[in-house]
C-alpha positions in Angstrom: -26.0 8.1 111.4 -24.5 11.4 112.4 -22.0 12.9 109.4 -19.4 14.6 110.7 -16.9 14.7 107.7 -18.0 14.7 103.8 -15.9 16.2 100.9 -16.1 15.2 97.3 -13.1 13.4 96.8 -12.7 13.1 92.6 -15.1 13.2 89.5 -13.6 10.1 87.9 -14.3 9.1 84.2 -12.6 6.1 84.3 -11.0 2.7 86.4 -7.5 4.4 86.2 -9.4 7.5 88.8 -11.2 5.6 91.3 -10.1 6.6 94.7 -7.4 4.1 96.1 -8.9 4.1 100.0 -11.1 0.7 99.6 -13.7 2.2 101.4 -17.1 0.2 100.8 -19.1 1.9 98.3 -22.9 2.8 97.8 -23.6 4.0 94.3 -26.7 6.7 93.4 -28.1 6.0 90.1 -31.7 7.8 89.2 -33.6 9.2 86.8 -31.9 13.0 85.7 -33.6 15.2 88.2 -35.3 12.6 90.1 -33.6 13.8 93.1 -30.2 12.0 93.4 -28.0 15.5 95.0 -31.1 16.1 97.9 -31.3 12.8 98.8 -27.3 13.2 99.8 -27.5 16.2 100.7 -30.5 15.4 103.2 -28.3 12.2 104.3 -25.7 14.3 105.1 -27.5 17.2 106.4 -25.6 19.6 103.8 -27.2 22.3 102.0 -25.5 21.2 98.7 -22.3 19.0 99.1 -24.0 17.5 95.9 -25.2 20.5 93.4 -28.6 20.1 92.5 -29.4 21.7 89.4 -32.7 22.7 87.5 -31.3 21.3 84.2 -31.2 17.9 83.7 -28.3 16.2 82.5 -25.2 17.6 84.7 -24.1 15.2 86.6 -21.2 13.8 83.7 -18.7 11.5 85.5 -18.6 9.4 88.6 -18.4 11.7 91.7 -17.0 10.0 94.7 -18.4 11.6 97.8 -16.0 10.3 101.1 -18.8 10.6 104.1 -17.0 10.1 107.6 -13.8 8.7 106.3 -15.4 5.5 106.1 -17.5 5.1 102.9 -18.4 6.6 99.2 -21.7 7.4 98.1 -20.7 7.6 94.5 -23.4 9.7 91.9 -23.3 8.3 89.1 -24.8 10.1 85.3 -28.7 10.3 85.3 -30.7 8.6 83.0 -34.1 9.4 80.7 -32.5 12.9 79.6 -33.4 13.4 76.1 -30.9 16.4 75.3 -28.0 14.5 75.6 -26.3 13.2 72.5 -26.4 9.4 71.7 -22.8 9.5 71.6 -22.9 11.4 74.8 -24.8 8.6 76.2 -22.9 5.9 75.0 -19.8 7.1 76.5 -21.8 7.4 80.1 -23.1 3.9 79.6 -19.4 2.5 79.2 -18.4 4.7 82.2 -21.1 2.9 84.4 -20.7 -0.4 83.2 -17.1 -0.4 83.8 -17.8 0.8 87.7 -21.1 -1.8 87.9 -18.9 -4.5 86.7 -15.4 -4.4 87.8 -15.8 -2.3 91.5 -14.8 -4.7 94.5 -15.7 -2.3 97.0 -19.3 -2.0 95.7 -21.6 -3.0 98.3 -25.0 -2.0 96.8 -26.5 0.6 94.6 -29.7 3.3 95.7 -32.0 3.4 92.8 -33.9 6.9 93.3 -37.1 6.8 91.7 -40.1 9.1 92.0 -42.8 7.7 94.3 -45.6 10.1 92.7 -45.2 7.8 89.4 -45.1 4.8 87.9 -41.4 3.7 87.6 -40.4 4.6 84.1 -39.1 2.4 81.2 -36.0 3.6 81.8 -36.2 2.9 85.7 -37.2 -0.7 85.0 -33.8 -0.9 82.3 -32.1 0.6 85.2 -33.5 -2.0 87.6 -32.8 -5.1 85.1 -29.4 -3.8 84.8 -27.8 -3.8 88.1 -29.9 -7.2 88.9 -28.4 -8.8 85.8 -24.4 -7.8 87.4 -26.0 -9.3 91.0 -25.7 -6.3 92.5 -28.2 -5.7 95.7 -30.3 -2.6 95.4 -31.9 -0.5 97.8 -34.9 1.4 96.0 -35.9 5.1 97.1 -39.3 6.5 96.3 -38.7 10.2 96.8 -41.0 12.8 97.2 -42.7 10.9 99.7 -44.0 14.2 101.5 -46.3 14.9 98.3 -48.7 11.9 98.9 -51.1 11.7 100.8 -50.7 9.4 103.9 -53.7 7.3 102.6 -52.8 6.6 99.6 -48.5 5.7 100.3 -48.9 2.4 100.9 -50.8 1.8 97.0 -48.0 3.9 96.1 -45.0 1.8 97.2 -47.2 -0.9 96.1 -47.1 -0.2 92.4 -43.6 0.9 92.6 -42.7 -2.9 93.5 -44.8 -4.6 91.5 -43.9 -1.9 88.0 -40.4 -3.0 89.3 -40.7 -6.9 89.8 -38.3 -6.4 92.6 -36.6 -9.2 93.9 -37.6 -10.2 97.9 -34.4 -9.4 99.1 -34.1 -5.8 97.8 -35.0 -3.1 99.8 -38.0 -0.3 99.1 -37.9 3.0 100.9 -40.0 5.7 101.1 -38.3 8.7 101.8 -39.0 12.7 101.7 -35.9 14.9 101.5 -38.2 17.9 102.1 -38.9 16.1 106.0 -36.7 13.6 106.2 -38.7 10.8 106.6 -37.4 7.6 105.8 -33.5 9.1 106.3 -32.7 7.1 109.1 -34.3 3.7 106.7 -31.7 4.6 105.0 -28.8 4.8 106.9 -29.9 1.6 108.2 -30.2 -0.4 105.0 -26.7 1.4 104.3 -25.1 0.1 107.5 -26.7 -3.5 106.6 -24.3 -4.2 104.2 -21.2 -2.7 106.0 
């Protein structure tokens, strides 16, 4: 898909923010610092439309990205970060589950994981999470460009099996260093447009 237009439109906190355009809506969720700001940035072919940030744990509210004035990638708080209070956390959770629950306009949320690894615990809660609110899920293994060709497809493997992805959600590989697997993306994007 060729971006021409995208602007971050509001950091929301709560219902009451949410934009007003009913746009549809695909939310990020990841690990902190699993690579949620490249992967739009490399969608978007933007330097950093989406800060990325060495320290974990910055990404505090819902950011609603407009792409093309015709949908919202929306970032939502990483996960797994231990230097965050629990209070802190509890907040974020409420935040989410508020957006996960009660958003109309969302159409499916991209869970970023790290293709190197095992999904984490916390990837797995993640993963149990959206499928317990039926929301479909489109799951990125990033950092594809850091294993060897040979050994990808034991990779993606063991990411769906770790998982116990459902049939219907989708697995992509996808390297935000080469862009392999961006246009996989856009694709599973525009298949629930």
């Amino acid at each position: 898909m060729k971006v021409n237009q995208a602007e971050i439109v509001i950091s929301a906190v709560s219902e009451k923010q949410y934009p007003e355009a009913r746009y549809p809506e695909f939310a990020l969720a990841g690990r902190s610092n699993v690579g949620k700001s490249s992967l739009i940035n490399r969608l978007i072919n933007r330097k950093n439309l989406a800060r990325t940030s060495s320290k974990p744990g910055k990404t505090q509210t819902l950011n609603f990205y407009l792409i093309n004035e015709s949908i919202y990638f929306v970032d939502v708080p990483g996960y797994g970060y231990a230097q965050v209070s629990k209070k802190e956390r509890a907040k974020w959770g409420g935040m989410m589950e508020e957006y996960f629950k009660n958003r109309e306009t969302l159409q499916a949320v991209i869970l970023i994981t790290d293709l190197r690894h095992e999904p984490t615990e916390d990837d797995i809660q993640m993963y149990d999470y959206l499928k317990y609110f039926e929301l479909p899920v489109i799951v990125i293994g990033t950092k594809l460009d850091k294993i060897p060709k040979t050994k990808r497809y034991k990779h993606i493997k063991r990411s769906k099996k770790v998982l116990e992805m459902d049939p219907e959600d989708i697995f992509i590989p996808f390297s935000a260093e080469t862009s392999e697997g961006k246009e996989d993306v856009w694709n599973a994007i525009r298949s629930f447009m």
